[in-house]
SETOR-119161 format. One line per 8 residues: number of its first residue (from 1); for each residue x, y, z of C-alpha. Coordinates in Angstrom, 1 decimal, padded with zeros to 4 digits. Example, Ala and Ser with C-alpha at 12.3 -4.5 7.8 and 13.67 -1.06 7.14 Angstrom:
% residues 2
1	012.3,-004.5,007.8; 013.7,-001.1,007.1 .
END
This chain:
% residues 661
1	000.0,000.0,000.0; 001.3,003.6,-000.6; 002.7,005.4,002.1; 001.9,008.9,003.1; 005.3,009.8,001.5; 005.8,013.7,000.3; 009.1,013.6,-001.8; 011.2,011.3,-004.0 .
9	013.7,008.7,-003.1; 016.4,008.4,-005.5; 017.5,004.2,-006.3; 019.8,002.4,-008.6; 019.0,000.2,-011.5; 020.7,-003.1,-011.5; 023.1,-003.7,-015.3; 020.4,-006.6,-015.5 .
17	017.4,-005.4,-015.4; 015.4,-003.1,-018.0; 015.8,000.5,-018.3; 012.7,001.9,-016.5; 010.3,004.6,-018.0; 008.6,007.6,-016.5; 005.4,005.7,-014.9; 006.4,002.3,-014.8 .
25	005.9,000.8,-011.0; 009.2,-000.7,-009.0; 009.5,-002.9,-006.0; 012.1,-000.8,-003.7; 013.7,-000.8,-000.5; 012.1,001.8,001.8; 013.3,001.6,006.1; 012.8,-002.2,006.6 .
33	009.8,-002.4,004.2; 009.6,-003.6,000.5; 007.0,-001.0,-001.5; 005.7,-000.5,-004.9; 006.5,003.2,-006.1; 006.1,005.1,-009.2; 008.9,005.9,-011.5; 009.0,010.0,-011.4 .
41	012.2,010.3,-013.7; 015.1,008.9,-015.0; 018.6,010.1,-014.8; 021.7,008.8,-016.3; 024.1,010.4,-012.8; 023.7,010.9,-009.2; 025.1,012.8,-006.8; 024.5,010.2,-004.1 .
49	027.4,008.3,-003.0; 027.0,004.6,-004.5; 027.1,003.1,-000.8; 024.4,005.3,000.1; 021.9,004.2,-003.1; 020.0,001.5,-003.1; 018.8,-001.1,-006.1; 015.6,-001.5,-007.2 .
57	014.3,-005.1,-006.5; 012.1,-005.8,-009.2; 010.2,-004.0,-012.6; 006.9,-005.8,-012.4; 006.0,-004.1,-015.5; 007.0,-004.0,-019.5; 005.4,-000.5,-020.0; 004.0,002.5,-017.7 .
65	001.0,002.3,-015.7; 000.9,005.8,-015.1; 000.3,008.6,-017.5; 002.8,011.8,-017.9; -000.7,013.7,-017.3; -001.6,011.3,-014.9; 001.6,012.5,-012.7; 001.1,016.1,-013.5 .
73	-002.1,016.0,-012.1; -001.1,014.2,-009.0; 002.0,016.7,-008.5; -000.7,019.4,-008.3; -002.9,018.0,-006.2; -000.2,017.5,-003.8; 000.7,020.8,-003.8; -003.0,022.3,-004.0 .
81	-004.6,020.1,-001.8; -001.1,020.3,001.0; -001.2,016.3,001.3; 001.5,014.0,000.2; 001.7,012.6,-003.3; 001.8,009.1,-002.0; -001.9,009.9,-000.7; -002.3,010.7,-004.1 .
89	-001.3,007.4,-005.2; -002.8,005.6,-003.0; -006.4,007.0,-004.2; -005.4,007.2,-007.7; -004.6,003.7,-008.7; -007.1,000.6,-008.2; -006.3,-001.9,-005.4; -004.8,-004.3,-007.9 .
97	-002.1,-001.9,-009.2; -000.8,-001.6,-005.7; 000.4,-005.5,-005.9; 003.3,-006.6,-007.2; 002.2,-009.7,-008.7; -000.2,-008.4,-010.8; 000.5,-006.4,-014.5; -002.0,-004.7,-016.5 .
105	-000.1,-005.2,-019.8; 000.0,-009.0,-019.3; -003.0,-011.2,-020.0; -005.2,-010.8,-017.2; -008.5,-012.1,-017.0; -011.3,-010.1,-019.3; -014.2,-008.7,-017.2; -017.1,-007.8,-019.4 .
113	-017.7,-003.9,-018.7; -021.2,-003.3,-020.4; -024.4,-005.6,-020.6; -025.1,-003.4,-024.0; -025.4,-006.0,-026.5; -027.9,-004.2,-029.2; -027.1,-001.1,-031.9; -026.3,002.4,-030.8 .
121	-029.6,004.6,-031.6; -029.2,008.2,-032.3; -029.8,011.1,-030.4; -032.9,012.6,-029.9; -033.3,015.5,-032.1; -032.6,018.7,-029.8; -035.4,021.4,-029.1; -034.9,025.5,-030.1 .
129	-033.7,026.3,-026.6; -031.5,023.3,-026.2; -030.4,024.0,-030.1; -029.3,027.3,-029.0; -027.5,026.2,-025.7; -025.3,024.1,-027.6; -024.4,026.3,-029.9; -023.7,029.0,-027.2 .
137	-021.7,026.9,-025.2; -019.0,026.3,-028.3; -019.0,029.8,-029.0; -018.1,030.3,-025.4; -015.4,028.0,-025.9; -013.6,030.0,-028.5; -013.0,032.5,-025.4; -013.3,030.6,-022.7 .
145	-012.3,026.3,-021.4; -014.9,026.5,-019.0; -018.0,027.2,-019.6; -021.4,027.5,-016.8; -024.6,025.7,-017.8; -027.3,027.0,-015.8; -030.4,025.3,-016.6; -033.8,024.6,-014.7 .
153	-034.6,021.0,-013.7; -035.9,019.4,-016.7; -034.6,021.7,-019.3; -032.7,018.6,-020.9; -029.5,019.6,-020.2; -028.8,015.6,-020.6; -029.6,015.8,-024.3; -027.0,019.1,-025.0 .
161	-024.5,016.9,-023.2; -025.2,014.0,-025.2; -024.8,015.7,-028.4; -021.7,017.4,-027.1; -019.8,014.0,-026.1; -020.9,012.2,-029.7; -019.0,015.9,-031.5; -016.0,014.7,-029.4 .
169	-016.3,010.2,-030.1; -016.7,011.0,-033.7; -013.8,012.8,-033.6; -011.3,010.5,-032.0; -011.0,011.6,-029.0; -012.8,010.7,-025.5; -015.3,012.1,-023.0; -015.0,011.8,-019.2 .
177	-018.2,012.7,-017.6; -018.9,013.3,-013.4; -022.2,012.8,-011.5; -021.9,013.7,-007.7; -023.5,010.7,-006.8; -023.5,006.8,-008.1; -027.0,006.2,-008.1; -027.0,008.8,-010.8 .
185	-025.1,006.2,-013.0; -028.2,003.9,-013.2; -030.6,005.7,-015.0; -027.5,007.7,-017.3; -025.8,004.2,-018.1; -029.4,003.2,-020.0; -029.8,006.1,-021.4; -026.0,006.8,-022.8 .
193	-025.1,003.2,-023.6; -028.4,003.4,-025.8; -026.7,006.0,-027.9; -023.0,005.2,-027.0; -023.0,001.3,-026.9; -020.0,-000.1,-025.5; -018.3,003.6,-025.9; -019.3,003.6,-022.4 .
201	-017.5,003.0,-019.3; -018.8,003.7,-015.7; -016.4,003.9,-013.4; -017.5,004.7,-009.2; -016.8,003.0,-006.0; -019.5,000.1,-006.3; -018.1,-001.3,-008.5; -016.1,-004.7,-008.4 .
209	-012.6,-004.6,-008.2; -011.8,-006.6,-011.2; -013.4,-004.1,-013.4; -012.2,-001.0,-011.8; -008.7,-002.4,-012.8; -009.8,-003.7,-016.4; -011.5,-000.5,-017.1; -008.1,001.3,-016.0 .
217	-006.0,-001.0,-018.4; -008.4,-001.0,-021.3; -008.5,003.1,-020.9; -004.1,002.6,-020.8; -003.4,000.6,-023.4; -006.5,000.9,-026.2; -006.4,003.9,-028.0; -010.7,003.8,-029.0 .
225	-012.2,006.9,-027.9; -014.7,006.3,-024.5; -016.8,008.2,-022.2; -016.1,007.5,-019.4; -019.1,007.9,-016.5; -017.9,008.0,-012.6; -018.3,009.8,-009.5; -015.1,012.0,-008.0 .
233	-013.0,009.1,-008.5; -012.8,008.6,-012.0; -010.9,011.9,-012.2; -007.3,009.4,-011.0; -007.9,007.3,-014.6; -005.9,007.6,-017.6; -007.2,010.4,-019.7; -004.4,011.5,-022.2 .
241	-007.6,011.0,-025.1; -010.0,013.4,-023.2; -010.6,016.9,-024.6; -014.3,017.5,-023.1; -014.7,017.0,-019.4; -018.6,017.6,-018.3; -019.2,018.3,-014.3; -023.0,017.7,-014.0 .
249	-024.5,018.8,-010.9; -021.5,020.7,-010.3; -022.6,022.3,-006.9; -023.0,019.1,-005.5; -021.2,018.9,-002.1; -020.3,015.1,-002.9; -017.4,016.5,-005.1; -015.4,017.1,-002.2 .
257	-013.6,014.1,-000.9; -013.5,014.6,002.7; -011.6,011.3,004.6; -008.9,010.5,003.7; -006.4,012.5,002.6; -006.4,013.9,-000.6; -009.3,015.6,000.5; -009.5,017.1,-003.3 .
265	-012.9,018.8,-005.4; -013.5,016.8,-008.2; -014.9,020.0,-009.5; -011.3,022.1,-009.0; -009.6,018.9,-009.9; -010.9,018.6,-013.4; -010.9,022.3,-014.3; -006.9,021.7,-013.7 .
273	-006.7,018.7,-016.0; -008.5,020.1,-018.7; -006.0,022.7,-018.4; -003.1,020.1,-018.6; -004.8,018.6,-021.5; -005.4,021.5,-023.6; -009.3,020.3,-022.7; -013.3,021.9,-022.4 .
281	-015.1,022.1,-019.1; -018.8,021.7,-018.9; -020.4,022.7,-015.6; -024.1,022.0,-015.6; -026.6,022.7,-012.9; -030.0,024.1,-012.2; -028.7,025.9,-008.8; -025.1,026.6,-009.2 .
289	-023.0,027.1,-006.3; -022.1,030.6,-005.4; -018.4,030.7,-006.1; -019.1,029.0,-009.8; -021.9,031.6,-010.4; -019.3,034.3,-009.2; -016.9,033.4,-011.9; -019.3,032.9,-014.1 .
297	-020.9,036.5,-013.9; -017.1,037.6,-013.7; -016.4,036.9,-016.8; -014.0,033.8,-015.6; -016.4,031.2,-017.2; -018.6,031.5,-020.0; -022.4,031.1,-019.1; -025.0,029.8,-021.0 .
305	-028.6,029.6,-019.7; -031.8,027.5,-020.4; -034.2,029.3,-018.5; -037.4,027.0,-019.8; -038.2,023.2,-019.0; -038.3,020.9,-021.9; -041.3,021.6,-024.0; -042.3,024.7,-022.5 .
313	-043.5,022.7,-019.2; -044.1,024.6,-015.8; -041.9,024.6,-013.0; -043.7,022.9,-010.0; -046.0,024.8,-008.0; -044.7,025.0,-004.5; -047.2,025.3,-001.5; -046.0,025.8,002.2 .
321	-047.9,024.0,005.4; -047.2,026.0,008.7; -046.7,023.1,011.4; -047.3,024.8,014.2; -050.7,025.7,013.2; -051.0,022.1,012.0; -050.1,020.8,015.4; -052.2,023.4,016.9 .
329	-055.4,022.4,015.9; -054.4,019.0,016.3; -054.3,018.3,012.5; -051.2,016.0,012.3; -050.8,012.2,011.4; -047.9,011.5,013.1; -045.4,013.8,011.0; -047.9,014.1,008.2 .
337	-050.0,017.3,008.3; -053.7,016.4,007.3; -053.3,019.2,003.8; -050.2,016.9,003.1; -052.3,013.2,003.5; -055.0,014.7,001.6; -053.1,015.2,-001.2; -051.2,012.7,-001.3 .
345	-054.0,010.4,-001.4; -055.7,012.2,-004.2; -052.4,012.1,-006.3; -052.6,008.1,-005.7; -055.7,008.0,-006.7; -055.1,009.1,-010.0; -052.3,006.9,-010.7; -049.8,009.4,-009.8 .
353	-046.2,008.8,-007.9; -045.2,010.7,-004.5; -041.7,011.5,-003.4; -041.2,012.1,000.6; -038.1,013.9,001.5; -036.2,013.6,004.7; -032.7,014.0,005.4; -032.0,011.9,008.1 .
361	-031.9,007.9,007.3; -033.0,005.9,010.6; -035.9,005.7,012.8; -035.4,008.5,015.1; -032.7,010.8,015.9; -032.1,009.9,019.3; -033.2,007.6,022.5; -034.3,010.3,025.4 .
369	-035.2,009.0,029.0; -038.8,010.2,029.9; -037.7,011.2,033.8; -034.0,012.4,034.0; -033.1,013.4,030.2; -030.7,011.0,029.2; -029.7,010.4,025.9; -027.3,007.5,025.3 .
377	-023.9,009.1,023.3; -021.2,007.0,021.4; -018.8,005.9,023.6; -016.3,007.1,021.1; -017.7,010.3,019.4; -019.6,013.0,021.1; -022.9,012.5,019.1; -026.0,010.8,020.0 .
385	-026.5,007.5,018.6; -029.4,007.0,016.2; -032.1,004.5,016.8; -033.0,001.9,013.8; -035.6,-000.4,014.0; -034.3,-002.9,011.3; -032.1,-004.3,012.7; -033.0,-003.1,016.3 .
393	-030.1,-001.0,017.3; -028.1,002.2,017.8; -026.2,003.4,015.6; -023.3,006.6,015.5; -023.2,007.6,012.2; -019.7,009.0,012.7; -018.1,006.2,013.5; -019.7,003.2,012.9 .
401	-020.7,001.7,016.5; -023.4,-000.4,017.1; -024.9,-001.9,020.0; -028.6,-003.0,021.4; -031.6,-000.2,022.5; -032.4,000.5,026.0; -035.6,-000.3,026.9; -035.2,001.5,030.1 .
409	-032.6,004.3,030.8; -029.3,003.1,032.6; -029.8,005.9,034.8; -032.9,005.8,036.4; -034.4,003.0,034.9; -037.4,005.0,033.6; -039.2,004.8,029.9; -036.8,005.4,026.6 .
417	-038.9,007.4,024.1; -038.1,008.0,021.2; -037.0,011.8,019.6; -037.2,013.4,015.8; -037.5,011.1,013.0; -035.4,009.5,009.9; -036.5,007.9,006.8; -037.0,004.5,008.5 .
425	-039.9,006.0,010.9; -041.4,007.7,007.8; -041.7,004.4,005.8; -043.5,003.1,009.0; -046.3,006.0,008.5; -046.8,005.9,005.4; -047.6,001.7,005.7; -049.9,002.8,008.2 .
433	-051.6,005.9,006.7; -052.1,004.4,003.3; -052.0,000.5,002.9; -052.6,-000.3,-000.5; -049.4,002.0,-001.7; -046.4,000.2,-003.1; -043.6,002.0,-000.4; -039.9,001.4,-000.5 .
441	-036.8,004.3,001.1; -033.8,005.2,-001.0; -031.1,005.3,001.7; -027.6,004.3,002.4; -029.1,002.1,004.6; -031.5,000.2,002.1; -028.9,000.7,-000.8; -025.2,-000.9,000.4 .
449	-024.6,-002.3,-003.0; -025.1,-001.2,-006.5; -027.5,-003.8,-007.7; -030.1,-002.3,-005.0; -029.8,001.2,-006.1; -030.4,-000.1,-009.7; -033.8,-001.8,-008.2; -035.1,000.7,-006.0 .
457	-035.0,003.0,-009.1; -035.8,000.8,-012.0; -038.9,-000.7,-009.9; -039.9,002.8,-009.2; -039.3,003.9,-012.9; -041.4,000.7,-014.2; -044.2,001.9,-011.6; -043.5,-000.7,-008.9 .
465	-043.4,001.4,-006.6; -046.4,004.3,-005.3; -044.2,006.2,-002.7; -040.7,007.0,-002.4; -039.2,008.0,000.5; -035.5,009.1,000.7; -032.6,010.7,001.9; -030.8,013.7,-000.6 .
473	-030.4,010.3,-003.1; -033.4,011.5,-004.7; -033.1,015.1,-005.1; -030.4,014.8,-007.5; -030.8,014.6,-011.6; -033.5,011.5,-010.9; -036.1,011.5,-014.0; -039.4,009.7,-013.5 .
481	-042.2,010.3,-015.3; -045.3,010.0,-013.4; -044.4,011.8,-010.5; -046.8,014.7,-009.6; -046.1,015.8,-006.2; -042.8,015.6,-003.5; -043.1,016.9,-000.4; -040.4,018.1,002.4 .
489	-041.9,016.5,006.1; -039.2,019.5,007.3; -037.6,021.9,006.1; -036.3,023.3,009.1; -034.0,020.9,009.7; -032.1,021.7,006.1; -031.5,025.2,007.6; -030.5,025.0,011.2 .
497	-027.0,024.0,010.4; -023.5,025.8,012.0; -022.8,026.8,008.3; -022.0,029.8,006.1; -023.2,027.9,003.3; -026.6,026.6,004.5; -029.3,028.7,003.0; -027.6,028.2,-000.8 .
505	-027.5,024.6,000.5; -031.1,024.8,001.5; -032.2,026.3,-001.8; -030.3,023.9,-003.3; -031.3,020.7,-002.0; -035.4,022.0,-002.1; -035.2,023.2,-005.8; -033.6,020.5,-006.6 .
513	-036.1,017.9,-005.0; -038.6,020.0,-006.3; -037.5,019.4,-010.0; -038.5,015.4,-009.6; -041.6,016.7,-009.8; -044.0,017.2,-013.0; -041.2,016.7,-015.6; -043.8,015.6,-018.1 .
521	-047.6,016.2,-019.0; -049.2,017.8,-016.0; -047.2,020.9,-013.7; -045.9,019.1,-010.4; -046.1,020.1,-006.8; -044.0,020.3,-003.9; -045.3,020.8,-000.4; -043.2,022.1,002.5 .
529	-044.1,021.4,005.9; -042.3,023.9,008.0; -042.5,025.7,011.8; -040.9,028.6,010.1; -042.9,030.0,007.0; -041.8,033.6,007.5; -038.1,032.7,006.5; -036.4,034.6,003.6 .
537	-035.5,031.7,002.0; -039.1,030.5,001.1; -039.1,033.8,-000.8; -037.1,032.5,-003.3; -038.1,029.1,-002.6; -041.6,029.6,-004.0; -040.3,032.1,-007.1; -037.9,029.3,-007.9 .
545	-035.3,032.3,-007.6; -032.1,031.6,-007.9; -030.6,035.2,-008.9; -032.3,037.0,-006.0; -030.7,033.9,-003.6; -027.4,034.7,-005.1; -027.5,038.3,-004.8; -028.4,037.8,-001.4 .
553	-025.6,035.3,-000.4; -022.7,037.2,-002.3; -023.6,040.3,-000.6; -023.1,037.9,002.9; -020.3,036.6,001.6; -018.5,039.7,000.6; -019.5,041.4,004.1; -018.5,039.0,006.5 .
561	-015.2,037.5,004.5; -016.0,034.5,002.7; -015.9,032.4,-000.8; -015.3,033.7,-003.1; -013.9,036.6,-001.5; -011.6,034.6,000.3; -009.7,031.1,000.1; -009.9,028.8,003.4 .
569	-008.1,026.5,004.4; -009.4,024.6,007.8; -007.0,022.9,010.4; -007.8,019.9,012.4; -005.9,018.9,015.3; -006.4,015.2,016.8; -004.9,013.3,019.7; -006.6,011.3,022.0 .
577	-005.5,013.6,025.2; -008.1,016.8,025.0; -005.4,019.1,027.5; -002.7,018.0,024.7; -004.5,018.6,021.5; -006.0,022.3,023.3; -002.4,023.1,024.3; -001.0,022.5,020.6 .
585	-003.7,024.1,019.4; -003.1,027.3,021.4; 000.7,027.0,020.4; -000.1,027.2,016.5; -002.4,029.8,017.1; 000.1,031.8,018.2; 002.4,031.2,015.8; 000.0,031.7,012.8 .
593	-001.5,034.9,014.4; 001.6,036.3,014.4; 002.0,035.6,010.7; -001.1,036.0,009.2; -002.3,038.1,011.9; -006.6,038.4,011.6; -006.5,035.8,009.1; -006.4,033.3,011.4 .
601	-009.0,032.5,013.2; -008.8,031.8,017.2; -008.4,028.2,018.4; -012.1,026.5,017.8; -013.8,023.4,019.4; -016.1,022.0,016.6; -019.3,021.5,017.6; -018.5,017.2,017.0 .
609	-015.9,017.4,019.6; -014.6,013.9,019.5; -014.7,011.2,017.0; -013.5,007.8,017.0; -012.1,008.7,020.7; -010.1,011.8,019.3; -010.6,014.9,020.5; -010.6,017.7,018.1 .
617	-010.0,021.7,017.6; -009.7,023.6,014.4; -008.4,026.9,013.5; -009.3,028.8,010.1; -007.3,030.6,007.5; -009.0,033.1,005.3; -006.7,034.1,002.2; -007.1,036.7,000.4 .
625	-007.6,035.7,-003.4; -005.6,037.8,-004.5; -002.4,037.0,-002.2; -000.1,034.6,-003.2; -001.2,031.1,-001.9; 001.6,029.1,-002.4; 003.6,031.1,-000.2; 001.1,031.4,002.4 .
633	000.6,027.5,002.4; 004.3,026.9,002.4; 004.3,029.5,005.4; 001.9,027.1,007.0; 003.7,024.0,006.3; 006.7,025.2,007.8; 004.9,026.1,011.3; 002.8,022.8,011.0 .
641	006.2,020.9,011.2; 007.7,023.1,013.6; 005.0,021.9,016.1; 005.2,018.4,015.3; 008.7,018.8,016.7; 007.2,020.5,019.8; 007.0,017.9,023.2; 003.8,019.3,024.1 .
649	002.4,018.6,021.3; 003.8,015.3,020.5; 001.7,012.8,019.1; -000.9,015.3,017.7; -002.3,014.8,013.8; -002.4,018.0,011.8; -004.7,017.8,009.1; -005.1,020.7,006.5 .
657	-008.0,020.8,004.5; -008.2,023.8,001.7; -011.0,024.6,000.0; -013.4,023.1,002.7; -016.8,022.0,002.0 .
END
């Protein structure tokens, strides 16, 4: 496995063995370990004394596994990113790659990478507006590589890009192609392998190990164009052939790779390697995140905008429900307001679909003692652990540990009951306020592997299924067509987060959610249940108003010192003794006070205090954009290993995270 390792190590080739390329993998010596690294150069003299160099044991390969652009790219996100290149590595190449035994330009057995067996179809013809987009957006391109596509939900943004990646096959060269998420893959792969056959790749984290490494070698050594579908990761495969690289959903949080290091945006990431490659960017969204809309506006990125559904269709009507009026008058079924089962029931009636929304997968959000107010915590993580019913257990999300309910509190011994609600206690409702629907949840609790995202959606595509209930999986670029209404059990909860970037979250997630709805025939609804209807964000909410949220939010932005006024870059500071990580903390305060003086935050608790037994604290750098970056990061570098060196701090993990999310 690849070690956290930031520089190069310089080794001798044995007079028997092959001359090594640039990319080729080696078996060397490193302490008292045997490791496979990555050939960075070659050199034909060393300054090194020759009893101080040591051989290379073994060239497992006959030609390079890793592209010159592959290394550029990993050099930069090294640098960018402040992590070492071996993380890099050790993200970048599949499992298999990291074994000696095994060589991708050797015979290795053939794993079939598309079920696809029948003709490519063509296109669908595209409509005026999406005609025009398209034409826009290579017009843009003469200016500008990157270019903004800001289009409504259901403007058929899919179809530009489809037309767009066939310009580039025909012409020789490939396509790669991110989704923030990889259930979007199951509904794309059908429709793009109908028009791209076996052209098509997908590429994500579900899928097998055999065919992430096939699909890396065939992408190596065969020089047919692809388009290549993926999540973040497929951003690490070979892409020398790649001149368009299309970010859908591009404000999608799920971009940013948060644990472990490189804690990279897939987004950044590939407008740098379409830089590298002489490349296009596509970014396509219906609620584009601020800083991309910045640039955009700024002239940075062309912009392009389809400001109609396909078809001239409405936008769904959006109608609020005031909860505590509802629970006023008593008018609640469990956390379904009677407006809310009223409709629902009619839209059932007419042989509609419904989509339920709630962020929170689980049965409830916590166990709370009726008598003394105890609520049972990980024994690891400060955080409340989260009751499921199937299996019967409690749950920290954080970090993984499980163990059985309490019937009674270990306190007092009085009556557990149970607080908030997830998407498991919703699916109970819902059995029980309408019995003859069809119900099934789209979590990652009822989706661990790929085949079950592929049946929850197909069986709800085919009709299967009456009511879907989910987590954010089904706010994001889902099309179904006989969905009339989706509705938000609360809203509140979307808001009420520590954040700077909530309420564009907020907007995001509801406008978003709301776009499932009505996509053909019929305009769609979405109801929001919520304790708060005065909030300005329902203003914009209901005018499905972007341009007002965004003025709003870059005027915040701009007054209190954030993106995209400012770069951040977050520090984490973990040990397992809170007076040691505090004093550390307090010691690189100091230091980087007196450097970057109100750019540096003071010493913060986080409001997740411990995790996985670690206590943390953070401090924040806000960088101006236009100060030099570099030198400010290797100004933090230098005081980051200064304190390792420090005995009161010994022991404690730095980790720098730029660009946080």
């Amino acid at each position: 496995m690849p070690l956290a390792i930031a520089d190069t190590y310089t080794y001798r080739v044995p007079d028997e063995m092959l001359r090594p390329e640039i990319g080729m993998r080696v078996l060397v010596p490193l302490a008292r370990k045997q490791l496979i690294g990555i050939v960075a150069s070659v050199e034909t003299n060393t300054e090194i004394e020759a009893g101080k160099i040591r051989d290379v044991l073994l060239l497992p390969d006959i030609m390079p596994v890793v592209q010159a652009s592959q290394l550029r790219l990993w050099r930069w996100i090294a640098d960018y990113y402040m992590c070492s290149i071996g993380e890099v590595m050790a993200a970048a190449l599949p499992a298999k790659l990291h074994d000696v035994h095994y060589s991708p330009s050797e015979g290795c057995r053939r794993v079939r990478l598309s079920e696809y067996t029948s003709s490519p179809i063509a296109p669908n013809p595209l409509d005026e507006q999406q005609l025009r987009a398209m034409q826009q957006i290579q017009s843009e391109w003469h200016e500008r590589d990157v270019v903004l596509l800001h289009g409504v939900t259901s403007s058929g943004k899919t179809e530009v890009y489809v037309h767009l990646i066939q310009e580039q096959l025909i012409a020789g060269y490939s396509v790669l192609y991110l989704v923030p998420e990889i259930a979007l893959t199951t509904q794309l792969t059908d429709r793009l392998q109908a028009v791209f056959g076996n052209q098509l790749v997908v590429y994500h984290s579900r899928v097998t190990d055999a065919q992430r490494v096939e699909i890396y070698r065939q992408l190596l050594v065969t020089p047919e164009p692809r388009l290549i579908l993926g999540a973040r990761s497929a951003i690490f495969l070979p892409t020398d052939k790649v001149q368009l690289i299309i970010v859908d959903e591009e404000h999608e949080p799920s971009y940013k790779q948060q644990d472990p290091a490189p804690r990279y945006h897939a987004r950044s990431t590939a407008i740098m390697l379409a830089y590298q490659l002489g490349a296009k960017v596509l970014l396509g969204t219906a609620t584009p995140s601020v800083e991309t809309y910045h640039n955009a506006l700024n002239g940075k990125y062309g912009l392009v905008r389809m400001p109609q559904r396909y078809k001239n269709l409405l936008l769904p009507r959006i109608t609020m429900i005031d909860l505590q009026r509802q629970y006023h008058r008593r008018e609640m079924y469990g956390h379904f307001s009677d407006p809310l089962v009223e409709r629902i029931r009619e839209e059932l009636t007419k042989g509609k679909q419904v989509i339920l929304f709630q962020n929170r997968r689980g049965y409830a959000a916590y166990l709370q003692c009726t008598e003394c107010g105890h609520v049972p915590h990980c024994p690891d993580c400060d955080v409340p652990m989260t009751y499921h019913r199937m299996p019967d257990s409690l749950v920290c999300h954080y970090c993984g540990h499980t163990q059985l309910p309490f019937t009674v509190c270990p306190q007092c011994g009085a009556t557990m009951r149970v607080h908030g609600f997830g998407t498991e206690r919703l699916e109970d409702e819902v059995e029980q306020y309408f019995p003859e629907a069809r119900v099934d949840r789209l979590d990652l609790d009822s989706t661990r592997t790929q085949r079950a995202y592929q049946n929850i959606i197909n069986r709800f595509a085919n009709h299967e299924i009456d009511i879907l209930i989910g987590t954010q999986m089904v706010t994001k670029g889902l099309h179904f067509n006989d969905v009339s209404l989706v509705a938000v059990l609360n809203a509140d909860g979307l808001l009420n987060q520590p954040d700077f970037r909530s309420y564009e979250r907020t907007f995001q997630m509801l406008e978003q959610v709301a776009g499932r709805a009505g996509r053909t025939g019929q305009q769609g609804e979405m109801i929001l249940q919520t304790f708060d209807t005065k909030h300005t964000i329902y203003e914009h909410v209901l005018a499905h108003d972007y341009e007002g949220l965004f003025a709003a939010q870059i005027a915040e932005r701009e007054k209190f010192n954030y993106p995209p006024f400012v770069r951040l870059i977050t520090l984490t500071l973990r040990h397992r003794d809170e007076t040691r990580v505090e004093t550390a903390g307090q010691i690189l305060q100091q230091r980087l006070g007196a450097i970057f003086g109100s750019r540096c935050s003071a010493l913060l608790t986080p409001g997740i205090s411990r995790v996985k037994n670690l206590f943390a604290r953070q401090l924040q750098l806000r960088i101006e954009t236009t100060a030099n970056i570099a030198y400010a990061k290797s100004l933090l570098l230098r005081e980051m290993h200064l304190l390792e060196g420090n005995p009161a701090a010994k022991g404690v993990v730095i980790t720098p995270d730029v660009d946080p999310m």
